[in-house]
SERO-4910 file (N, C-alpha, C, O; in steps of 0.05 Angstrom, whole numbers):
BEGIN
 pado doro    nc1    nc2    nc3   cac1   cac2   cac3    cc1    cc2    cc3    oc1    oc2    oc3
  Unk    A   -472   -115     99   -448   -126    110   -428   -132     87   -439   -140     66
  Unk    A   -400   -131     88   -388   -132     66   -374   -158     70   -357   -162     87
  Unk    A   -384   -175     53   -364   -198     44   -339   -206     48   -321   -189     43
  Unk    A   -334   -228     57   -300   -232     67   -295   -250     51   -313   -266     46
  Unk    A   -269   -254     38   -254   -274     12   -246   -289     36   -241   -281     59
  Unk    A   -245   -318     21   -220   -326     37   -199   -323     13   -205   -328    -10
  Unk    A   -166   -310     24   -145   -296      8   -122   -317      5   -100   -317     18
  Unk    A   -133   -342    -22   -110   -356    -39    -95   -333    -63   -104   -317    -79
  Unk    A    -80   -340    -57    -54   -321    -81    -53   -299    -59    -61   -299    -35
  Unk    A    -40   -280    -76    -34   -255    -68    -41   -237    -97    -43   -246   -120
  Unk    A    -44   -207    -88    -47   -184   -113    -22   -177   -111    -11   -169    -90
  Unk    A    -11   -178   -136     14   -173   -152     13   -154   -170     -7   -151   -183
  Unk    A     37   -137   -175     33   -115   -193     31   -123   -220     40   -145   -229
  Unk    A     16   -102   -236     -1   -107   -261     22   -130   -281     17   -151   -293
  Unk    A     46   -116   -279     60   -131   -305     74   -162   -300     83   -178   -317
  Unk    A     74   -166   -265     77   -194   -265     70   -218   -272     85   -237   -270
  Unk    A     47   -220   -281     41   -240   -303     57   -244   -320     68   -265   -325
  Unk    A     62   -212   -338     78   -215   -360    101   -223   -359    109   -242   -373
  Unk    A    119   -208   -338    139   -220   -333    144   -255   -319    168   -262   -323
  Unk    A    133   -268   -310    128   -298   -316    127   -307   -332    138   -329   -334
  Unk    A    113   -298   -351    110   -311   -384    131   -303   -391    141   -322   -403
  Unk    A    147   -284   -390    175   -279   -412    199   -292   -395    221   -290   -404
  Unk    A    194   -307   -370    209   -328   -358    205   -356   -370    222   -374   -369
  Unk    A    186   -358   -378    173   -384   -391    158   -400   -380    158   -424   -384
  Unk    A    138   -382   -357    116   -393   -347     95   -386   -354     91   -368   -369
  Unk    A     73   -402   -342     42   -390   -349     34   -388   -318     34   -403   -299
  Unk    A     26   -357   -324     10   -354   -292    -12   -361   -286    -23   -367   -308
  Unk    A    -25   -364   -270    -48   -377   -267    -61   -351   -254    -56   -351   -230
  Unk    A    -73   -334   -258    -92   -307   -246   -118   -295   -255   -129   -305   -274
  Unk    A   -124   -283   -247   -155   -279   -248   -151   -241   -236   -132   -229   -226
  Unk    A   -180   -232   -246   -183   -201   -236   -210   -202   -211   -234   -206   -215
  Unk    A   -201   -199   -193   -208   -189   -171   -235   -172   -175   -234   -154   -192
  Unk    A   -255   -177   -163   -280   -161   -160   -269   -128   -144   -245   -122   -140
  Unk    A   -285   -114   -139   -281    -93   -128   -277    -90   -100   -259    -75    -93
  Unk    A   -291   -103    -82   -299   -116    -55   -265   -126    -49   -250   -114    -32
  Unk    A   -256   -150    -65   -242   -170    -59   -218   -154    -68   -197   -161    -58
  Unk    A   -218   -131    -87   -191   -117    -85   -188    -93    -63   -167    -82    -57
  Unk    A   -201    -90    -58   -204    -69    -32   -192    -88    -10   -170    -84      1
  Unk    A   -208   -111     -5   -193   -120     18   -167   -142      8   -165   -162     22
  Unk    A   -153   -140     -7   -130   -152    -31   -119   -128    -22   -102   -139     -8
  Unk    A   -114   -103    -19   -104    -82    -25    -98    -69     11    -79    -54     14
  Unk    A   -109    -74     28   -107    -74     54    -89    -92     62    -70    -86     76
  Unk    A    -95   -115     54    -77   -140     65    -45   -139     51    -24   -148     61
  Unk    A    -51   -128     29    -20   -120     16     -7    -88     29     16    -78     27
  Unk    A    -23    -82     38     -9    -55     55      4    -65     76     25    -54     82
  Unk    A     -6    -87     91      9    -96    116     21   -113    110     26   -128    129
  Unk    A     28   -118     88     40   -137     81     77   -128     66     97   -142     63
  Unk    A     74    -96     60     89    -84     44    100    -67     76    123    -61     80
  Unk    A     84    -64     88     99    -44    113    113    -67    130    134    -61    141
  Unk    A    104    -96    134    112   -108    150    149   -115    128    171   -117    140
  Unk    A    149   -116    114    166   -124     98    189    -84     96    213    -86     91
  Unk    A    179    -59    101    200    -40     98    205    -41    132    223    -28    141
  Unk    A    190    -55    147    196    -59    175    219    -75    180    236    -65    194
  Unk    A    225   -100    172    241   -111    169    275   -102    148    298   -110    151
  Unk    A    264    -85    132    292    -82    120    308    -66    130    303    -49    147
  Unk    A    333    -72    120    352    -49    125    363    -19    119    346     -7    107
  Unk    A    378     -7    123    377     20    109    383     17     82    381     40     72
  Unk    A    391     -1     63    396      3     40    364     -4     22    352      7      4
  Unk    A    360    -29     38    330    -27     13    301    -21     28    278    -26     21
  Unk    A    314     -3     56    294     11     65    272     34     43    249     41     47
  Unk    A    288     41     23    274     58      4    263     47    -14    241     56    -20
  Unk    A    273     24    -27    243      8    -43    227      0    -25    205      9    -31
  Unk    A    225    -12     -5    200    -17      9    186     -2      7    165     -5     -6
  Unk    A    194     20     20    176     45     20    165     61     -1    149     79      1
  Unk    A    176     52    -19    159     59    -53    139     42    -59    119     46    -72
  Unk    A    147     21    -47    123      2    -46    100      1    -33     79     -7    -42
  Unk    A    104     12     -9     86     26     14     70     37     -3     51     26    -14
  Unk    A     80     67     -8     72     93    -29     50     71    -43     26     66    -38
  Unk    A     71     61    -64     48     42    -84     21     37    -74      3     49    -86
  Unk    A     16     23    -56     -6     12    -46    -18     32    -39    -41     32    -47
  Unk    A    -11     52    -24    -27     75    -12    -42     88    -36    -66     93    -32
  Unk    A    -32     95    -62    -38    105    -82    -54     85    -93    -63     93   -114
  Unk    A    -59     66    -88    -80     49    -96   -105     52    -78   -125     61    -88
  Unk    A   -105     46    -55   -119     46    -37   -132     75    -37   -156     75    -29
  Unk    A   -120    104    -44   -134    127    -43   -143    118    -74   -167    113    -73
  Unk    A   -137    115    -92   -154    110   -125   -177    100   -117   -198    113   -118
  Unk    A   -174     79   -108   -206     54   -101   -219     80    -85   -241     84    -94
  Unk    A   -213     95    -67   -235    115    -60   -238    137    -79   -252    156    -72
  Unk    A   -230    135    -95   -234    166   -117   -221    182   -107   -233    202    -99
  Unk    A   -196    179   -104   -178    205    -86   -153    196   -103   -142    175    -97
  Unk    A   -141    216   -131   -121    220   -138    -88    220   -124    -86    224   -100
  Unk    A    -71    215   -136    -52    239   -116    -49    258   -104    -42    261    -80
  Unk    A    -55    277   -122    -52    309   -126    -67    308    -99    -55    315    -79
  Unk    A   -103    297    -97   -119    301    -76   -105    291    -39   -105    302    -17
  Unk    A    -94    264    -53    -79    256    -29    -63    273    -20    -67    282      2
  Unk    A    -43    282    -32    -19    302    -24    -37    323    -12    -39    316     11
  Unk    A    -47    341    -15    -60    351    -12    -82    362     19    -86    382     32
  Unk    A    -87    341     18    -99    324     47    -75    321     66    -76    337     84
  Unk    A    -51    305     67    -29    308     75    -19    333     84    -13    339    108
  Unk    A    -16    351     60      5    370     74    -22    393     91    -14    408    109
  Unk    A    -49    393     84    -70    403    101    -67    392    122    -60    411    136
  Unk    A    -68    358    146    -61    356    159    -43    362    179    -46    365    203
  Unk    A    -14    365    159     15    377    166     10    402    172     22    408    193
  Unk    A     -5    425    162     -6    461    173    -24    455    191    -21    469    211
  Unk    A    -41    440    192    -55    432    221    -44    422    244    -43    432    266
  Unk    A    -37    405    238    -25    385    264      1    384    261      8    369    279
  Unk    A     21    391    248     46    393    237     53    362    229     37    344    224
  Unk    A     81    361    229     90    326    211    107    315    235    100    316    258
  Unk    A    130    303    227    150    282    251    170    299    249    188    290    264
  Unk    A    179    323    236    205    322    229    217    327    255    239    319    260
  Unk    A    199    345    277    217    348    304    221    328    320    234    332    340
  Unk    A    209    297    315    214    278    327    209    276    361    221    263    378
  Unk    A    189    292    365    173    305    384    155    267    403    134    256    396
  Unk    A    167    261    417    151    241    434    138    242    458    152    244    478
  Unk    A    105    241    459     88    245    479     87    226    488     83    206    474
  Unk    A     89    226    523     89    211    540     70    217    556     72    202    575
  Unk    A     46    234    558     21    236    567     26    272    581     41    291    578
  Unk    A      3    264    596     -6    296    607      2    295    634     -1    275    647
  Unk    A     14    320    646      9    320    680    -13    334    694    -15    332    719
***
């Protein structure tokens, strides 16, 4: 059975520490077990979509780099590159195709 944290702080990107210290703070952080960044890294996915959910069209596109971000973490922790992710993606897409026709199912008759 896999272990549940209880989740004080949040996972922040690598150089934010640093950048606190060159504000003239000291951060207070720690490195995350493997377990506890997996589920650190889930909880920051819904945490980064709930947040490009809310924006507007102008900083609708960093959110969503941010999205990306996490996703590319979350395939790393499984041993799945980019290249592999993309990959997988656009294999889905010649399979099942993508959104671009904006195509909405409303069931079967």
């Amino acid at each position: 059975m896999q272990e549940k944290y209880v989740l004080h702080g949040k996972l922040v990107r690598d150089r934010i520490p640093q950048i606190i210290r060159e504000d003239g703070a000291e951060p207070e952080v720690y490195v995350a077990d493997p377990a506890e960044y997996r589920q650190r890294l889930r909880a920051k996915l819904s945490e980064e979509v709930a947040e490009y959910m809310e924006a507007d069209e102008t900083d609708a596109p960093e959110e969503l780099a941010d999205v990306l971000e996490v996703a590319f973490a979350l395939a790393a922790d499984l041993g799945v590159d980019p290249a592999q992710l993309e990959k997988i993606r656009a294999s889905k897409a010649e399979q099942r195709g993508g959104f671009a026709e904006r195509i909405v199912w409303t069931g079967n008759r």
